[in-house]
LOLOKE-422161 format. One record per residue (C-alpha): x, y, z. Coordinates in steps of 0.5 Angstrom, whole numbers, plus 500, padded with zeros to 3 digits. Example, Ala and Ser with C-alpha at 12.3 -4.5 7.8 and 13.67 -1.06 7.14 Angstrom:
2
(pt (525,491,516))
(pt (527,498,514))
//
This chain:
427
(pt (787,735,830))
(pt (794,738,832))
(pt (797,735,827))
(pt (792,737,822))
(pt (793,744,823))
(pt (801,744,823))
(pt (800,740,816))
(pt (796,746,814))
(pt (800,751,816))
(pt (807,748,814))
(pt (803,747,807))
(pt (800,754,807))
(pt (808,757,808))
(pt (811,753,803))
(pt (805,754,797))
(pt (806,762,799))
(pt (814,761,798))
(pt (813,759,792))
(pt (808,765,789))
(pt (812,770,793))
(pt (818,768,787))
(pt (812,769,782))
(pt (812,777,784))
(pt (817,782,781))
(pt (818,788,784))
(pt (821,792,778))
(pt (814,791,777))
(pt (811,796,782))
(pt (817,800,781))
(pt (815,808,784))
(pt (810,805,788))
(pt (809,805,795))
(pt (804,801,800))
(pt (801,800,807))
(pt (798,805,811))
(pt (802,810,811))
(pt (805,808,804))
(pt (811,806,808))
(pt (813,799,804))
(pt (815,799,797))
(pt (813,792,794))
(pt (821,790,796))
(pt (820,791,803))
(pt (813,788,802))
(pt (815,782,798))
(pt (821,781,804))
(pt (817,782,810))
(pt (812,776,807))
(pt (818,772,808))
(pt (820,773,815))
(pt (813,771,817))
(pt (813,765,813))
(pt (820,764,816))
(pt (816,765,823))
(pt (811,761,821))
(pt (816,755,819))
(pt (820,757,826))
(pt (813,756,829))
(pt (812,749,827))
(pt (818,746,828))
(pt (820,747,835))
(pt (814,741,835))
(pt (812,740,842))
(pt (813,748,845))
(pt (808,750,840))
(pt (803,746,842))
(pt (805,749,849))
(pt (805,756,847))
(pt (798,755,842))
(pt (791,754,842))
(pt (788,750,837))
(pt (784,756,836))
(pt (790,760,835))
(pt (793,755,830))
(pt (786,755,826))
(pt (786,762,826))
(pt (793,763,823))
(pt (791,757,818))
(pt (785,762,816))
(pt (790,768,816))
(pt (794,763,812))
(pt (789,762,807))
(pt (787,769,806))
(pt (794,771,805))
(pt (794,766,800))
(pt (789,769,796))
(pt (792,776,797))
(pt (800,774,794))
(pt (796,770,788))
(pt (792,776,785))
(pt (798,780,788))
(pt (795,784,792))
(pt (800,787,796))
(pt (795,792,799))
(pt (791,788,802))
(pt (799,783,803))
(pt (800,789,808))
(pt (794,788,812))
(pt (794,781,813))
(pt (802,782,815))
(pt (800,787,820))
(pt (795,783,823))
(pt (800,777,823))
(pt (805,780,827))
(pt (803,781,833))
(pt (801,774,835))
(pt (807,771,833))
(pt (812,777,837))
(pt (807,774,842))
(pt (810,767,841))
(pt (817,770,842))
(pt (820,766,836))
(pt (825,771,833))
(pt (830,770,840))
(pt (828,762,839))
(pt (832,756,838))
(pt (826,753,832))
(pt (828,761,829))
(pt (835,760,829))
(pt (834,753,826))
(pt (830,756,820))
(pt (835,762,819))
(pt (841,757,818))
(pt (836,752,814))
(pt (835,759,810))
(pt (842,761,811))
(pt (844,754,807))
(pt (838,754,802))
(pt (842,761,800))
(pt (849,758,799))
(pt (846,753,795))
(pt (843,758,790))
(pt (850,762,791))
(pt (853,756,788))
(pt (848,755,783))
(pt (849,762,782))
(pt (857,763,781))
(pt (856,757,776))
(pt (852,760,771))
(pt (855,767,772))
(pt (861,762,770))
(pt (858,760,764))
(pt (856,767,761))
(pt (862,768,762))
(pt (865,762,758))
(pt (858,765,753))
(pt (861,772,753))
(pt (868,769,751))
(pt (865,765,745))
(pt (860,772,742))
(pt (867,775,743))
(pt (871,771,739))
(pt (864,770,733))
(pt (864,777,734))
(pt (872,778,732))
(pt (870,773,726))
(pt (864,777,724))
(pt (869,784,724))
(pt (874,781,720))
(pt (870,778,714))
(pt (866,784,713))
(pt (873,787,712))
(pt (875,782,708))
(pt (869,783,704))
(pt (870,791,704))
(pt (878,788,700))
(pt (874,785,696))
(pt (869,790,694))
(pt (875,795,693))
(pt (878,790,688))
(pt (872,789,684))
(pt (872,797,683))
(pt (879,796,681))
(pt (877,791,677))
(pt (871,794,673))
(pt (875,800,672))
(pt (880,797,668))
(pt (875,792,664))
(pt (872,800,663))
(pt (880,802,660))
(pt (881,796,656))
(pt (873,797,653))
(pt (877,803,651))
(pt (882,801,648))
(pt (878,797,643))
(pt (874,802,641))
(pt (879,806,639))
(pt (882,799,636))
(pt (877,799,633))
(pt (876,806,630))
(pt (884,805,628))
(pt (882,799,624))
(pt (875,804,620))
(pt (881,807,618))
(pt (885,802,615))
(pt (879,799,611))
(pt (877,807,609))
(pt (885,806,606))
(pt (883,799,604))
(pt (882,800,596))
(pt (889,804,597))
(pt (892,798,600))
(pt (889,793,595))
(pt (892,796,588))
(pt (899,796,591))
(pt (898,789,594))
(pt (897,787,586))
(pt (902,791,584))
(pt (907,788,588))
(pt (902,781,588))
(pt (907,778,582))
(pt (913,780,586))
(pt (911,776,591))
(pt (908,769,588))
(pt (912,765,594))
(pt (908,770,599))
(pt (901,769,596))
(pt (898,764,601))
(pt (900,768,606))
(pt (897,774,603))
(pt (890,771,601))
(pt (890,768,608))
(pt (890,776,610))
(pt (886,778,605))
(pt (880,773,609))
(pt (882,776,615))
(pt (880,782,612))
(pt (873,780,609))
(pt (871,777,616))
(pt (872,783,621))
(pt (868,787,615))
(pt (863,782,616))
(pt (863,783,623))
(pt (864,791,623))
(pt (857,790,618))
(pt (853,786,623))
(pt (856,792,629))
(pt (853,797,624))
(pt (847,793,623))
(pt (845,792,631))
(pt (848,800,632))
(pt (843,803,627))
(pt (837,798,630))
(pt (839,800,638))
(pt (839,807,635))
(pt (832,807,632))
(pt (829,802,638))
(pt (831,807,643))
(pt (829,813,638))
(pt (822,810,638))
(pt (822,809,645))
(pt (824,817,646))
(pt (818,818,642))
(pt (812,814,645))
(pt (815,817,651))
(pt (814,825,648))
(pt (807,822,647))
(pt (805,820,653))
(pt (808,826,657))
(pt (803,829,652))
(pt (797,825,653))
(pt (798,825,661))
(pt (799,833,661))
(pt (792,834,656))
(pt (789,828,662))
(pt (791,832,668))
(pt (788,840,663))
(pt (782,836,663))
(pt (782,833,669))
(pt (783,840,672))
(pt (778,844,668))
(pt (773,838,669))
(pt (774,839,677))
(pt (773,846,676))
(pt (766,846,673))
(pt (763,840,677))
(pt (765,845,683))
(pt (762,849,679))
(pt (755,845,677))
(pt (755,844,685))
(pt (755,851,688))
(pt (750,852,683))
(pt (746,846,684))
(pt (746,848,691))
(pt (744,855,690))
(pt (738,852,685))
(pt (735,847,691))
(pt (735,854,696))
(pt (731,857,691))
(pt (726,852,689))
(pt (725,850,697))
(pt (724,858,698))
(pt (720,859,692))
(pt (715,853,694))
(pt (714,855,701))
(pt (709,858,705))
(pt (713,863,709))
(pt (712,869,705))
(pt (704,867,705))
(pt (704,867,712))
(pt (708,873,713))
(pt (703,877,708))
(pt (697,874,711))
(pt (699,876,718))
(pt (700,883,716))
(pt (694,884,713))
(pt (690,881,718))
(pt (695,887,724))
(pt (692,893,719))
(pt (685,890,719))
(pt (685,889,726))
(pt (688,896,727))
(pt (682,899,722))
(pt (677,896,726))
(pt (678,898,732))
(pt (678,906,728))
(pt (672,904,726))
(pt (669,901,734))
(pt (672,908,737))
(pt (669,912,731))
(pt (662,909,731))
(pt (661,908,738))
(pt (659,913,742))
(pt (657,911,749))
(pt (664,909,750))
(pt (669,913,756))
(pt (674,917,754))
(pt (679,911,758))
(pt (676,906,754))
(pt (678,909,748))
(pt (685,912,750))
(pt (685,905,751))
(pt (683,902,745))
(pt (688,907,741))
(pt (693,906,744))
(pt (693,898,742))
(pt (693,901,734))
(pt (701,902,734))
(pt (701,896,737))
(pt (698,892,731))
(pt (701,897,727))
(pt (708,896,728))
(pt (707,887,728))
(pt (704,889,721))
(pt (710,892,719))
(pt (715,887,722))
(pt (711,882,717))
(pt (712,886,712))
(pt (720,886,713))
(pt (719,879,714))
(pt (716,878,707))
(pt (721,883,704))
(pt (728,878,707))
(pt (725,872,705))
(pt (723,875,699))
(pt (731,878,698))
(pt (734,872,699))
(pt (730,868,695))
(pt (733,873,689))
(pt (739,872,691))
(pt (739,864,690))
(pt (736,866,683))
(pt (742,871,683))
(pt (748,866,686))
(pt (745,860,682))
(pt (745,865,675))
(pt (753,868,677))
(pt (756,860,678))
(pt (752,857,671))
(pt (756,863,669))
(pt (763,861,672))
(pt (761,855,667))
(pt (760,859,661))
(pt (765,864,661))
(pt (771,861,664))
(pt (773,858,657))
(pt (772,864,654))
(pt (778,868,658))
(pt (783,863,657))
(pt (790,865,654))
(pt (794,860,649))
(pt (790,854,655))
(pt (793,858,660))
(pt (789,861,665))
(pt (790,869,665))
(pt (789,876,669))
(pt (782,876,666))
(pt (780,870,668))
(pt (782,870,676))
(pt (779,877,676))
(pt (772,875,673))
(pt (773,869,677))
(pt (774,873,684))
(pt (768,878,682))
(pt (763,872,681))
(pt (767,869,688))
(pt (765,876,691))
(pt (758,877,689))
(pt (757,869,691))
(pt (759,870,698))
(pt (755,877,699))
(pt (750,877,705))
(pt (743,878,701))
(pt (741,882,707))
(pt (747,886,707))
(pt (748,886,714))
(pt (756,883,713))
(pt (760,887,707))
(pt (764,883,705))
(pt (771,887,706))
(pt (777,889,702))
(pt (780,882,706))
(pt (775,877,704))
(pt (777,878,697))
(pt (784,877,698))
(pt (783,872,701))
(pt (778,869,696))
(pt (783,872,690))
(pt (788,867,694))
(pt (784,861,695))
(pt (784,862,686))
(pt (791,863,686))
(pt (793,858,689))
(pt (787,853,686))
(pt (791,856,678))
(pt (798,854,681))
(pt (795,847,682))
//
């Protein structure tokens, strides 16, 4: 049973090895752990591996460990194992910290840091870390060798793109000198336009000189030839000059029409956003009105009135007729007539709200149709004029007017109104 307990042990410490190097410390950079927070996850990651190195101490020195430990002692680190295990796997270092705390008495119970097994596991430590020294120097010397080669490509790369700035600037100095030589043949050209301008001149005495120069007459036919193909050519020039002329000239023209199109499109499309907004506030108006029209509260509220005056005129009629009645009971009575006075009155009030605002939807639905009718009328050569900002700031005025008059509407409102319309026109 020993003997498991040591396999399990030494199994449990090498599985723990292993997802401790899982755990990054940068990870949990800035944070603290432990009781008092005293641990940052370095020193947590750190004293996990001096217990585990404890643990393997413990193990190894054999036969003192039988002697120094229970199998109870030895089954409850195997269970401490296993629980630290399941802590460094979902990295825990929290609950790492517990376990660590809870593991540290007992092995300094053992007396394992002064032992010989400990030292053993410190030197096997000690060579395991020259081991990765020796691994680490030669990588370090390899990304060394790395770094010379992305230098040297570097090196390579800056000296091409310099060459290809050479080259770009030689092709600038060769395009400008095609530009100077495209020149000098216009101007060629102009001076030979010249020569044929001169060309009947030149023929008469070319004939006249034609008898005195029989021996050089196949010379001068071939020049005369030559003559008549660059007249071909400068035609054909003329002819594709005059098409690219008219071609770009029809182009200028479609395009005049469209710009025209396009800004007759964005006129309509301005003036049709106008009067659907239009159409809509007056639409709106038009469905409060008709909902209040077919409503019943106006009914109610007349009906309540008439049934406060009635009540009131029968209790005039009870005190007035009834004679065996105390003077109490008809103090009593009276005083209940401004009551049923004053509920009658508010009803009328009420009646008389209502009936306010639904003539103002009429009104306001009436003013927005109105914005639709009219607005053509004050236009100025397709423009919008001074007449029709103010007409249209009136007509904004009036529809944001309280139908009750408790809220005026102020020298700020229509500026602002007049401001929300200046800046709709500038669009």
């Amino acid at each position: 049973m020993s003997e498991t307990t040591f396999k399990k042990i030494n199994d449990y410490v090498k599985e723990i090895r292993g997802l401790l190097s899982k755990i990054k410390a940068k990870d949990y950079e800035g944070e603290c752990f432990g009781p008092e927070k005293e641990f940052d996850a370095r020193a947590v990651i750190e004293g996990a591996k001096a217990v585990l190195t404890d643990m393997a101490a413990l193990i190894r020195s054999g036969k003192k460990c039988l002697q120094i430990t229970t199998y109870q002692e030895r089954s409850n680190i195997v269970g401490d194992l296993a629980e630290l295990q399941d802590y460094v796997e979902s990295h825990d270092l929290n609950k790492i910290v517990t376990k660590l705390n809870d593991l540290k008495p007992l092995l300094r119970s053992y007396g394992l840091r002064n032992s010989s097994a400990r030292f053993e596991e410190f030197s096997l430590e000690i060579s395991n870390l020259q081991i990765l020294k020796g691994q680490l120097d030669e990588r370090m010397e390899a990304i060394r060798v790395e770094q010379g080669e992305i230098e040297s490509k570097l090196s390579e790369a800056v000296e091409k793109h310099n060459e290809a700035v050479e080259l770009e600037k030689n092709f600038s100095a060769t395009i400008n000198s095609m530009n100077t030589r495209i020149n000098s043949f216009n101007d060629a050209e102009e001076n030979l336009k010249n020569i044929f301008d001169n060309a009947d001149q030149i023929s008469s005495e070319l004939h006249e000189l034609n008898k005195e120069s029989e021996k050089q007459s196949d010379a001068i036919n071939l020049f005369y030839k030559k003559i008549d193909g660059r007249e071909a050519q400068l035609e054909k020039q003329e002819k594709k000059t005059q098409e690219y002329n008219e071609t770009i000239e029809n182009i200028l023209e479609d395009n005049r029409n469209r710009v025209k199109e396009i800004e007759k499109i964005i006129a309509q499309a301005r003036e049709a956003l106008e009067y659907s907004t239009a159409r809509g506030i007056s639409a709106a108006f038009s469905e409060k009105y008709n909902e209040m029209k077919s409503g019943k509260a106006e009914l109610f509220w007349v009906l309540g009135g008439a049934a406060f005056v009635l009540l009131a005129v029968a209790i005039g009629a009870w005190v007035f007729f009834d004679n065996e009645v105390t003077y109490k009971s008809i103090l009593g009575r009276l005083s209940l007539v401004p009551i049923l006075i004053a509920a009658a009155f508010f009803c009328a009030s009420q009646f008389v709200k209502l009936n306010n605002i639904k003539e103002d939807y009429a009104f306001k639905s009436v003013l927005a149709k109105s914005l639709i009718g009219f607005s053509d009328q004050f236009s100025d050569n397709d423009s919008k004029g001074e007449e029709y900002n103010n007409f249209t700031r009136s007509l904004i005025a009036q529809i944001h007017r309280d139908p009750l008059g408790r809220k005026p509407i102020g020298g700020k409102i229509n500026d602002k109104v007049g401001n929300i319309k200046t800046n709709f026109d500038q669009e």
